[in-house]
TORPAMI-104118 format. One record per atom (N, C-alpha, C): residue number from 0; residue in one letter; x, y, z. Coordinates in pm, whole numbers, plus 50000, padded with zeros to 5 digits. Last residue first. Example, Ala and Ser with C-alpha at 12.3 -4.5 7.8 and 13.67 -1.06 7.14 Angstrom:
// TORPAMI-104118
    k  r     px     py     pz
    1  S  51285  49775  50708
    1  S  51367  49894  50714
    1  S  51290  50003  50787
    0  A  51319  49431  50780
    0  A  51230  49550  50780
    0  A  51320  49670  50780
END
This chain:
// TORPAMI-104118
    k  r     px     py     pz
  261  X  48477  54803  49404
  261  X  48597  54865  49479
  261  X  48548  54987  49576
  260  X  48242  54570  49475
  260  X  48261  54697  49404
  260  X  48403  54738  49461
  259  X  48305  54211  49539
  259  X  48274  54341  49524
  259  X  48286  54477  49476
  258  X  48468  54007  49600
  258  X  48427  54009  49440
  258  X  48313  54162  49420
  257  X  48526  54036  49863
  257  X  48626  54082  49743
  257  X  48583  54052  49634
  256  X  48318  54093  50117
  256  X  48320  54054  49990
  256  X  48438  54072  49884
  255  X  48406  54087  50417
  255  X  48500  54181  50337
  255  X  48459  54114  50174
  254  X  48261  54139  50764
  254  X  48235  54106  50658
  254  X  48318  54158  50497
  253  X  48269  54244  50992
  253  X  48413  54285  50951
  253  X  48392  54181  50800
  252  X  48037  54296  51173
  252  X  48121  54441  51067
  252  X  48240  54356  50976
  251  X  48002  54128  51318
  251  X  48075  54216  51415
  251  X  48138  54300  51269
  250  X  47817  53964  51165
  250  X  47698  54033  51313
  250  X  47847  54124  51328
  249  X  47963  53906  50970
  249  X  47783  53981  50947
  249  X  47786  54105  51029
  248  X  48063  53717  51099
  248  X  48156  53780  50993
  248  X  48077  53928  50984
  247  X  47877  53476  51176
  247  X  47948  53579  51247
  247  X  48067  53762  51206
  246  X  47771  53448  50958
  246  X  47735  53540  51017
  246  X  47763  53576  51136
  245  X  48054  53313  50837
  245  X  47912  53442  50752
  245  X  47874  53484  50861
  244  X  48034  53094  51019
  244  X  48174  53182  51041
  244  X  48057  53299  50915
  243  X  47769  52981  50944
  243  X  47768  53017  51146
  243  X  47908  53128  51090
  242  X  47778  52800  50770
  242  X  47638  52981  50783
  242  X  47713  53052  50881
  241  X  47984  52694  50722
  241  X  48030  52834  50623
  241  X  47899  52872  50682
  240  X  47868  52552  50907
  240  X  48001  52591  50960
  240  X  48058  52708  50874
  239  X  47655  52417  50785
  239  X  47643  52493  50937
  239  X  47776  52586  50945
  238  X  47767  52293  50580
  238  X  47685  52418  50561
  238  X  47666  52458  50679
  237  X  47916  52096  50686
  237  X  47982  52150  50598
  237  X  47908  52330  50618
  236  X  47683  52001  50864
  236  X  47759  52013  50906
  236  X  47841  52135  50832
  235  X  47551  51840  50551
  235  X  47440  51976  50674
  235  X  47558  52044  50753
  234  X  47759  51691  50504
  234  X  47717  51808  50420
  234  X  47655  51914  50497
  233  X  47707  51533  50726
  233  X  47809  51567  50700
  233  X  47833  51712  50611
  232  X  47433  51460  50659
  232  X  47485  51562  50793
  232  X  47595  51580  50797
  231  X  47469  51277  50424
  231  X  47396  51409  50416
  231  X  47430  51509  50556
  230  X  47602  51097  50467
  230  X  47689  51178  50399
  230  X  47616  51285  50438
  229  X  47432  50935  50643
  229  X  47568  50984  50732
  229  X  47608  51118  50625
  228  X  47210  50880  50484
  228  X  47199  50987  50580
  228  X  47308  51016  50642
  227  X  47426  50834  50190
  227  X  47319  50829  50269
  227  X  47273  50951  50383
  226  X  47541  50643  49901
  226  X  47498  50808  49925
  226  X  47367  50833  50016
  225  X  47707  50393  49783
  225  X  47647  50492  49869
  225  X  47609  50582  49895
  224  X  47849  50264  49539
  224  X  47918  50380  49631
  224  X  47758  50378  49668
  223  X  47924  49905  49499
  223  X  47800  50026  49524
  223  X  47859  50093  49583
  222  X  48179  49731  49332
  222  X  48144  49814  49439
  222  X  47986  49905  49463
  221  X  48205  49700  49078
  221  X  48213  49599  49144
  221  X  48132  49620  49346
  220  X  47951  49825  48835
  220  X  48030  49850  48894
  220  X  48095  49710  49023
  219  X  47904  49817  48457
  219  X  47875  49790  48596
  219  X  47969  49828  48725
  218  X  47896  50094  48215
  218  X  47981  49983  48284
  218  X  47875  49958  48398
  217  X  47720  50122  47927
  217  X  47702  50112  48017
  217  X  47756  50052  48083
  216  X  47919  50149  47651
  216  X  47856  50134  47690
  216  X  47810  50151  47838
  215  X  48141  50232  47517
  215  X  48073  50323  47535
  215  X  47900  50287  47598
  214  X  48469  50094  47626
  214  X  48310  50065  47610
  214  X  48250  50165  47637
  213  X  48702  50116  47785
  213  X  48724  50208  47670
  213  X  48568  50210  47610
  212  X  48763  49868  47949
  212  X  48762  50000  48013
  212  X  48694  50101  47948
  211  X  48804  49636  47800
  211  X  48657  49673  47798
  211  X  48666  49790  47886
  210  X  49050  49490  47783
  210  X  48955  49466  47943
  210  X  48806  49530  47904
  209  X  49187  49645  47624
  209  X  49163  49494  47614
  209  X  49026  49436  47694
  208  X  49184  49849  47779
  208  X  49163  49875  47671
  208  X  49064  49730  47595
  207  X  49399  49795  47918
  207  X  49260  49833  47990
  207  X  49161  49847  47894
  206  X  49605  49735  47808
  206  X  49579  49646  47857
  206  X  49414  49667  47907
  205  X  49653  49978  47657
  205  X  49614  49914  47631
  205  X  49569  49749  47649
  204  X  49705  50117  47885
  204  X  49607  50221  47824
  204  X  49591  50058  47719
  203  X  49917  50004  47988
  203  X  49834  49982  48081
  203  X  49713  50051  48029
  202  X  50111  50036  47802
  202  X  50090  49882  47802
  202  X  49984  49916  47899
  201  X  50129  50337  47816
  201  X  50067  50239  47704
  201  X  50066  50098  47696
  200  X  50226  50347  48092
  200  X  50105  50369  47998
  200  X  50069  50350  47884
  199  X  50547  50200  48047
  199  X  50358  50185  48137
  199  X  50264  50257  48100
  198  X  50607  50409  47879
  198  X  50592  50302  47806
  198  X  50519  50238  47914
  197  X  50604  50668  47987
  197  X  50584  50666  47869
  197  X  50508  50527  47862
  196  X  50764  50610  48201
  196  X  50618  50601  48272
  196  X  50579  50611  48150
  195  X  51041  50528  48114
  195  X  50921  50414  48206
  195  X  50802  50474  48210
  194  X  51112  50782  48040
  194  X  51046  50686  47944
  194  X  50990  50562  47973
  193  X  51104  50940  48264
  193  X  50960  50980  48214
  193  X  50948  50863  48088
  192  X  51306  50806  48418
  192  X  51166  50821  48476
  192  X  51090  50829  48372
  191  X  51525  50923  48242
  191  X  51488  50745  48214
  191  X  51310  50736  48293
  190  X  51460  51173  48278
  190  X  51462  51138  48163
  190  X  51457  50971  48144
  189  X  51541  51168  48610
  189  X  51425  51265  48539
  189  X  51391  51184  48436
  188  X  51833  51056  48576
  188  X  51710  50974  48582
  188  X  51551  51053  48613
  187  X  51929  51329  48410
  187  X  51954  51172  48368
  187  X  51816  51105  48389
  186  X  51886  51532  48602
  186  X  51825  51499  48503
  186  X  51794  51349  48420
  185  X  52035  51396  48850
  185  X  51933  51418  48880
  185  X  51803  51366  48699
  184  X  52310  51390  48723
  184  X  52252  51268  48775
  184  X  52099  51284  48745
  183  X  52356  51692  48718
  183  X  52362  51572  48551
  183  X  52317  51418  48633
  182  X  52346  51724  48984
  182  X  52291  51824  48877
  182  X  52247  51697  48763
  181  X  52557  51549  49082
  181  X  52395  51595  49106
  181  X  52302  51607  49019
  180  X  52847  51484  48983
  180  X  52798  51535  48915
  180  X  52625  51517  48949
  179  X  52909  51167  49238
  179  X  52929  51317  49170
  179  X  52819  51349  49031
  178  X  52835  50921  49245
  178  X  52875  50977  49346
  178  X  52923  51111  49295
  177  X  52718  50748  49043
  177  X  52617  50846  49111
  177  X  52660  50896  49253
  176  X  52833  50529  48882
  176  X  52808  50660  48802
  176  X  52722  50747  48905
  175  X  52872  50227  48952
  175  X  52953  50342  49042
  175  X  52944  50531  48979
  174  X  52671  50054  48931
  174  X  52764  50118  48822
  174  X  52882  50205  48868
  173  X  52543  50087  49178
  173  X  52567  49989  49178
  173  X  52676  50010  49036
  172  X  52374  50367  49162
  172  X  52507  50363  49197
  172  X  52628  50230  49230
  171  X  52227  50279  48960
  171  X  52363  50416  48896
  171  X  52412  50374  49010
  170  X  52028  50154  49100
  170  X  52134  50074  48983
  170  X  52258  50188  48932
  169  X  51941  50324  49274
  169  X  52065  50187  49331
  169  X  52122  50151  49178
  168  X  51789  50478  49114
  168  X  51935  50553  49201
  168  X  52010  50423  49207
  167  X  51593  50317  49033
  167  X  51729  50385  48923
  167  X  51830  50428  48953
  166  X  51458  50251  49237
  166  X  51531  50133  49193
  166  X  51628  50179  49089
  165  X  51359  50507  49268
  165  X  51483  50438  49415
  165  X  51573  50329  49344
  164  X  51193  50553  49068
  164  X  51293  50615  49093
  164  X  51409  50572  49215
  163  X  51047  50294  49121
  163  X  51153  50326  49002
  163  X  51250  50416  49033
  162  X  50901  50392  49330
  162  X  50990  50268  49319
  162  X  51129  50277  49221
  161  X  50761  50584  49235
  161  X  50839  50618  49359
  161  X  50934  50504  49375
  160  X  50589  50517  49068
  160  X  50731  50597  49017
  160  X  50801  50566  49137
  159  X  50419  50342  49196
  159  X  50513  50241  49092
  159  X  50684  50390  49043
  158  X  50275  50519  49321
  158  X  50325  50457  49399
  158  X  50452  50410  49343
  157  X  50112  50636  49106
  157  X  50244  50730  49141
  157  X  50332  50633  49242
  156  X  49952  50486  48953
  156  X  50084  50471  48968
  156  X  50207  50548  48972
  155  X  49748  50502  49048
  155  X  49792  50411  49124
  155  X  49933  50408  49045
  154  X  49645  50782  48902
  154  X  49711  50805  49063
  154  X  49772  50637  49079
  153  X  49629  50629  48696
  153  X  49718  50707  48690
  153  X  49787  50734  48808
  152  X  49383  50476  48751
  152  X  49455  50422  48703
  152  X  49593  50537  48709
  151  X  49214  50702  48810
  151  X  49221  50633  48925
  151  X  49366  50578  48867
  150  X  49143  50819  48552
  150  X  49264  50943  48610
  150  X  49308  50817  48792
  149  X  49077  50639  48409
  149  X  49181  50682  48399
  149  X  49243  50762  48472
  148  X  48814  50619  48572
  148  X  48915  50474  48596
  148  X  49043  50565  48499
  147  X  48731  50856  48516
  147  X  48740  50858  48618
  147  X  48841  50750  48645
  146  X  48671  50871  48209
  146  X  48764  51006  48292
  146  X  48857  50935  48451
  145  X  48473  50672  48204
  145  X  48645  50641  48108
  145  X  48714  50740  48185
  144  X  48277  50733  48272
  144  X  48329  50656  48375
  144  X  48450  50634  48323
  143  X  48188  51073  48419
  143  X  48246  50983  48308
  143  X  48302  50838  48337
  142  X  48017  51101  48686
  142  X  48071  51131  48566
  142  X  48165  51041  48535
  141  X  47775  51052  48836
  141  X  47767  51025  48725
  141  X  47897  51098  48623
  140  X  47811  51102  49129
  140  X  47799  51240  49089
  140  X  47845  51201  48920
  139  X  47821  50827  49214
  139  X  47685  50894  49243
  139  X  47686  51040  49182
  138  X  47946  50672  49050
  138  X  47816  50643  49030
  138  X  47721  50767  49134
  137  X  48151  50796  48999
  137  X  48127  50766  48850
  137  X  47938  50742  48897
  136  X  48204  50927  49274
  136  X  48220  51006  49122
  136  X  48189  50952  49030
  135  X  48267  50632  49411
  135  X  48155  50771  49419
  135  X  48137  50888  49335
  134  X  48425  50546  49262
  134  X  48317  50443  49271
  134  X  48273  50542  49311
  133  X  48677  50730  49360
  133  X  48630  50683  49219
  133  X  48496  50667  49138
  132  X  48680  50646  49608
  132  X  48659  50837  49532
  132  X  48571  50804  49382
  131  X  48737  50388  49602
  131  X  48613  50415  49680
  131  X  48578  50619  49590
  130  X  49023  50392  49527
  130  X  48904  50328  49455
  130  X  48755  50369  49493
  129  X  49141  50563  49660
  129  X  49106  50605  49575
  129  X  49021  50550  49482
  128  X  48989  50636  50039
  128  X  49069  50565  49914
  128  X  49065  50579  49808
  127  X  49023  50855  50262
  127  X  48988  50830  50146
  127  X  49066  50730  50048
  126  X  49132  50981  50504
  126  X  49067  50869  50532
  126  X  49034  50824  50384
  125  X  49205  51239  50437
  125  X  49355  51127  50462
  125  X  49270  51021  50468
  124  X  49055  51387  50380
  124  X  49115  51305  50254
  124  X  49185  51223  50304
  123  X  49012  51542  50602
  123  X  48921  51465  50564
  123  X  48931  51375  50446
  122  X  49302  51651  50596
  122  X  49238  51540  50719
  122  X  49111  51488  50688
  121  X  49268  51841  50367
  121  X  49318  51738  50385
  121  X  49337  51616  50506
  120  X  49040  52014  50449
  120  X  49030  51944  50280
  120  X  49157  51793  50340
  119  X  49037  52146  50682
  119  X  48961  52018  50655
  119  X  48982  51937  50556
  118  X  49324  52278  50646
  118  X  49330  52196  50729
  118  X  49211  52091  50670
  117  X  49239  52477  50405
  117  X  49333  52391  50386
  117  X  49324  52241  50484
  116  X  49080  52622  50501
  116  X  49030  52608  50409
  116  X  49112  52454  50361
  115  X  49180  52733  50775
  115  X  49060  52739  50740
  115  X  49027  52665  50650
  114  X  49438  52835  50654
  114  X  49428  52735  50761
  114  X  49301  52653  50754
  113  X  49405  53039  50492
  113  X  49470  52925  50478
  113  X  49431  52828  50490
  112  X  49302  53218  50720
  112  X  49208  53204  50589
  112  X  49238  53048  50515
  111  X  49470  53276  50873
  111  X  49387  53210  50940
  111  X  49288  53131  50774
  110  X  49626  53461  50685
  110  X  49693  53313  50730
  110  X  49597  53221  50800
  109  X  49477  53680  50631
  109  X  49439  53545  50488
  109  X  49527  53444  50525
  108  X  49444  53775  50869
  108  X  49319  53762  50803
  108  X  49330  53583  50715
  107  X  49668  53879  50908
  107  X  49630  53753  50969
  107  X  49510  53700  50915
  106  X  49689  54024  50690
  106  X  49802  53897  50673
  106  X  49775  53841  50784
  105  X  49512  54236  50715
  105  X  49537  54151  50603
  105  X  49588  53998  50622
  104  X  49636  54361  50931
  104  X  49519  54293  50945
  104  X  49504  54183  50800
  103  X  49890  54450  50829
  103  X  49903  54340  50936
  103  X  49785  54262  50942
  102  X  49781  54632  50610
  102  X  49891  54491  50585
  102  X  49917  54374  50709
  101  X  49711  54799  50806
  101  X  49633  54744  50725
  101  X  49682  54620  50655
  100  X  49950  54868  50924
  100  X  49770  54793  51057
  100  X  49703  54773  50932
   99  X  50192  54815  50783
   99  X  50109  54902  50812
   99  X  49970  54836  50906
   98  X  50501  54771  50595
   98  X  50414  54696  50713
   98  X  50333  54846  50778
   97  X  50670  54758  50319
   97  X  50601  54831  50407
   97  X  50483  54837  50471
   96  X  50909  54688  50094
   96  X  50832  54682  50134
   96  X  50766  54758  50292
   95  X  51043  54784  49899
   95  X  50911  54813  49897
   95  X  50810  54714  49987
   94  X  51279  55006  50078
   94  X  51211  54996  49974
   94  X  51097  54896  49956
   93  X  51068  55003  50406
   93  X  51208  54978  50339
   93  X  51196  54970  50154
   92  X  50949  55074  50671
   92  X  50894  55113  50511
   92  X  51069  55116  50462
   91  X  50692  54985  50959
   91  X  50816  54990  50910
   91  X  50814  55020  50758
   90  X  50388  55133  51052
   90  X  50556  55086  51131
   90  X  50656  55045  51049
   89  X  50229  55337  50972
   89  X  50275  55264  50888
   89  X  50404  55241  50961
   88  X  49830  55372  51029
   88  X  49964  55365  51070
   88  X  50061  55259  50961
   87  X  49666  55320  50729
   87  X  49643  55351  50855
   87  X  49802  55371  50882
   86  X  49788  55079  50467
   86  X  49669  55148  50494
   86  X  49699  55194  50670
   85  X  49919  54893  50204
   85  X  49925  54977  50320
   85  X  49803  55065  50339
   84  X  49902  54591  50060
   84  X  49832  54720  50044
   84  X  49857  54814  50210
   83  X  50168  54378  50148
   83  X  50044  54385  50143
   83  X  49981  54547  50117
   82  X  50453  54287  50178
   82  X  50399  54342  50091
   82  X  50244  54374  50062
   81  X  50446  54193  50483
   81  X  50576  54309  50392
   81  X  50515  54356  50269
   80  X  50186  54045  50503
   80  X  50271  54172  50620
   80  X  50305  54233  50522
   79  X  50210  53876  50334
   79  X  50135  53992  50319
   79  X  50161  54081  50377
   78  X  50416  53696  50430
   78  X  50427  53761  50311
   78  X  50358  53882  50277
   77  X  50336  53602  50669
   77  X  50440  53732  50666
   77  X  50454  53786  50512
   76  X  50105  53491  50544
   76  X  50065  53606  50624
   76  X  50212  53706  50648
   75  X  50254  53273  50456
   75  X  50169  53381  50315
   75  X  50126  53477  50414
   74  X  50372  53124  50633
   74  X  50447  53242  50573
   74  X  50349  53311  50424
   73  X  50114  53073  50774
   73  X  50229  53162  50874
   73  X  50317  53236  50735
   72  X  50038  52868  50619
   72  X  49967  52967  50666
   72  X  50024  53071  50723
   71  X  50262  52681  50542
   71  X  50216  52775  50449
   71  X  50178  52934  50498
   70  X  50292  52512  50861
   70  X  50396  52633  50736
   70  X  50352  52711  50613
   69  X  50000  52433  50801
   69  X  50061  52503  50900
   69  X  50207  52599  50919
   68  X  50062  52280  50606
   68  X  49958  52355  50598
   68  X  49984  52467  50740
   67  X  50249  52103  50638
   67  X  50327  52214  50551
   67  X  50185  52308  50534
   66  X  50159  51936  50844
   66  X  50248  52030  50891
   66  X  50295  52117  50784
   65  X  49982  51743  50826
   65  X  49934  51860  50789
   65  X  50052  52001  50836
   64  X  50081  51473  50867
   64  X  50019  51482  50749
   64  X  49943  51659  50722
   63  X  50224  51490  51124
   63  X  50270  51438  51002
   63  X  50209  51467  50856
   62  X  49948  51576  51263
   62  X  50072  51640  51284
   62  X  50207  51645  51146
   61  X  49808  51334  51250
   61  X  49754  51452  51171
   61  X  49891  51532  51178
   60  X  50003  51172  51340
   60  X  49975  51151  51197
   60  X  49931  51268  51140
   59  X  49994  51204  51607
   59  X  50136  51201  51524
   59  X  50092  51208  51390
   58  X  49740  51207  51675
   58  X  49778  51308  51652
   58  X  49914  51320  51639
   57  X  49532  50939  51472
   57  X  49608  50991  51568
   57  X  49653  51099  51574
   56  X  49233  50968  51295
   56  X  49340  50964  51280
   56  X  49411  51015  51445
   55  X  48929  51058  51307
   55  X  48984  50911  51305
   55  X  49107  50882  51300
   54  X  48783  51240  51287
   54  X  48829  51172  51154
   54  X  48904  51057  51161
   53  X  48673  51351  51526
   53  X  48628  51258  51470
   53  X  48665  51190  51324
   52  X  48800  51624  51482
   52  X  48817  51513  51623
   52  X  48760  51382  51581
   51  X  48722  51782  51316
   51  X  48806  51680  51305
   51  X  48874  51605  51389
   50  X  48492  51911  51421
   50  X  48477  51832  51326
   50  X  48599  51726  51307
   49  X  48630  52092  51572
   49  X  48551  51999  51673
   49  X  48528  51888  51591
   48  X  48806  52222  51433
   48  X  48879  52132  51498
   48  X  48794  52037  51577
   47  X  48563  52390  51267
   47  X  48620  52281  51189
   47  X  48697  52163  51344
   46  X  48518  52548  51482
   46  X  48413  52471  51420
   46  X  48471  52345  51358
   45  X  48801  52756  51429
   45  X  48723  52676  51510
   45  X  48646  52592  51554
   44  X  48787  52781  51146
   44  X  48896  52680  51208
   44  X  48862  52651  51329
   43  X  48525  52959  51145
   43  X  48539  52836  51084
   43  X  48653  52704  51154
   42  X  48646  53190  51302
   42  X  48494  53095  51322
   42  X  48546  52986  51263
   41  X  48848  53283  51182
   41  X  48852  53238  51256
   41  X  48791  53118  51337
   40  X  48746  53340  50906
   40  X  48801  53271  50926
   40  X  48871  53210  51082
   39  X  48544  53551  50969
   39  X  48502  53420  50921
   39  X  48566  53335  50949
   38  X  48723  53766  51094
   38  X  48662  53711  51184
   38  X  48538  53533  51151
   37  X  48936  53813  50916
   37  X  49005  53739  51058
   37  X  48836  53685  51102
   36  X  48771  53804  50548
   36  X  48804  53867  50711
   36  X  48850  53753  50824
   35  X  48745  53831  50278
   35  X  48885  53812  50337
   35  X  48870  53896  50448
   34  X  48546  53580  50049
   34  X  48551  53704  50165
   34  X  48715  53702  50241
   33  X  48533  53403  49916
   33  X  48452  53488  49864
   33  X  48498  53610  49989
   32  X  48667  53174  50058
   32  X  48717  53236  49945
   32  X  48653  53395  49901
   31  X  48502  53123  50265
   31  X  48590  53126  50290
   31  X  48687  53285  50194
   30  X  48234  52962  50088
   30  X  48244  53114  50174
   30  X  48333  53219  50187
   29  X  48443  52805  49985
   29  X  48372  52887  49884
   29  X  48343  52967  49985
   28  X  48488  52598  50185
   28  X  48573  52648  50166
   28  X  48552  52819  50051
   27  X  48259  52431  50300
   27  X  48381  52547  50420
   27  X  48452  52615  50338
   26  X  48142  52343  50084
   26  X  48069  52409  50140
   26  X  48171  52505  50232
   25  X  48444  52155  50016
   25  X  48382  52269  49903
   25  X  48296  52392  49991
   24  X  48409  51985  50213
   24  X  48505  52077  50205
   24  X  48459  52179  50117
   23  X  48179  51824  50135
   23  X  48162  51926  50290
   23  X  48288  51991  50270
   22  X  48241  51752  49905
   22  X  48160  51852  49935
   22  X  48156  51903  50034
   21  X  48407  51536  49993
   21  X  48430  51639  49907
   21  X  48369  51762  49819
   20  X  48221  51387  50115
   20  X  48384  51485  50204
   20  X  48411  51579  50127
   19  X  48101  51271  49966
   19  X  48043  51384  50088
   19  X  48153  51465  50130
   18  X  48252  51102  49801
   18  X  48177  51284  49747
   18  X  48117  51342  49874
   17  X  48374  50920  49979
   17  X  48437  51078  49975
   17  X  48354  51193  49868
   16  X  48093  50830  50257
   16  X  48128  50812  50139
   16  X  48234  50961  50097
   15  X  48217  50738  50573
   15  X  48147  50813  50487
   15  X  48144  50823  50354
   14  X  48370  50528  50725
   14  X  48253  50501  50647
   14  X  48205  50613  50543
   13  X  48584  50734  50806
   13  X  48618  50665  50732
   13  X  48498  50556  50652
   12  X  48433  50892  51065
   12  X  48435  50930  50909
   12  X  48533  50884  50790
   11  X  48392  50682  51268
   11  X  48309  50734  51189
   11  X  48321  50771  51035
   10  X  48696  50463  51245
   10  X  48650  50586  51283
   10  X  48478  50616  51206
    9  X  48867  50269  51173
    9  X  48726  50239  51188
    9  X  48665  50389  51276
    8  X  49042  50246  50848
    8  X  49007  50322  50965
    8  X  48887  50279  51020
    7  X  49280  50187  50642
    7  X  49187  50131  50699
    7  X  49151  50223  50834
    6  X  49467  50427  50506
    6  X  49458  50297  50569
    6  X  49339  50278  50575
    5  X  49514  50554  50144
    5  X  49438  50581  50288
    5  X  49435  50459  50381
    4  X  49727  50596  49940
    4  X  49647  50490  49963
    4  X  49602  50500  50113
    3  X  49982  50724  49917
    3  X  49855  50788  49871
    3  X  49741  50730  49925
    2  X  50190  50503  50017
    2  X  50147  50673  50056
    2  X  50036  50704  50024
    1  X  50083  50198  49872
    1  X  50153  50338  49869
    1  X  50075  50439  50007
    0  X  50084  49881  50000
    0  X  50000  50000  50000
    0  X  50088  50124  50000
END
């Protein structure tokens, strides 16, 4: 089982089906987007951590699995700091850049904003398999079913690069060709990488091919995806959590539409 490949979980929200997940993220996250205030986004990451007490994962793992969301959020807010639209008092001003109470509010605004939007999408994916995503996209949100077993078929073999590429380092350095020159290593097996994955896909575009993948007919499925009352309060949930950070956003002023009039 690759990396990508979600364990087994017996948590609640490892039953759920992932078009629910992947809607209840959508519902937290489109509010989110549409507006740039500290006080939505606050609401929300709040709301959200009660939600992801129940995903089922330990807290070495979530820790492991969300720590560059937590480095992002911190440095797109110092980023805005220094360069963000100045406005009001202006504490520091070096060529260009220049930290102001309006650049500060900004840049906690859109690091909480991050956080907010980023944290659920991926703790609620860590429980997801990709066969199961699949089997819920072809049969309950009907699309394509050639789109979907190809793009499934593709993710399963990011696992197979990750091999290759380890199994290309040992053989260069079993040759003794991979104790100098980085740079010219690196590309090298870049370039043998991309003609393995060239030529697996076309033995696997036409092995699937063989199989009846490619039928414009009506496929069956091996699996029933589901679509029940767990997904639906999950969704209800999703939508409680973009009404509740809105109107809190509402009730204290600091509501900031950016698809608005200037």
């Amino acid at each position: 089982m690759t990396l990508l490949e979600a364990r087994a979980r017996t948590g609640p929200m490892a039953r759920i089906n992932p078009v629910a997940k992947l809607g209840a993220s959508a519902l937290i996250a489109i509010p989110l987007i549409l507006t740039l205030d500290m006080v939505s986004a606050a609401v929300a990451l709040v709301l959200e951590c009660a939600l992801l007490v129940f995903a089922g994962i330990g807290w070495r793992e979530f820790w492991t699995r969300t720590w560059p969301v937590w480095l992002a959020g911190p440095l797109t807010g110092v980023t805005i700091a220094l360069y963000g639209e100045p406005s009001g008092t202006v504490y520091l001003e070096w060529f260009l850049v220049r930290v102001s109470d309006g650049s500060l509010a900004l840049a906690g605004a859109t690091a909480l904003r991050v956080l907010a939007i980023a944290l659920p999408s991926v703790v609620l994916f860590i429980t997801v398999d990709p066969t199961d995503l699949a089997d819920g996209l072809a049969q309950v949100l009907h699309l394509p079913a050639r789109f979907v077993l190809g793009a499934l078929a593709g993710l399963r073999m990011v696992g197979l690069f990750l091999d290759d590429w380890r199994a290309l380092e040992l053989a260069r350095r079993a040759r003794g060709v991979a104790d100098r020159g980085r740079v010219r290593r690196f590309l090298g097996m870049a370039f043998a990488l991309l003609v393995l994955s060239i030529r697996r896909g076309a033995k696997l575009s036409t092995a699937m091919e063989a199989r009846g993948f490619g039928a414009t007919t009506k496929r069956s499925w091996a699996r029933e995806s589901r679509f029940g009352r767990r997904e639906w309060v999950l969704l209800a949930i999703g939508a409680l959590i973009s009404g509740v950070s809105i109107a809190a956003a509402v009730a204290f002023g600091t509501w900031n539409f950016i698809l608005g009039p200037a």
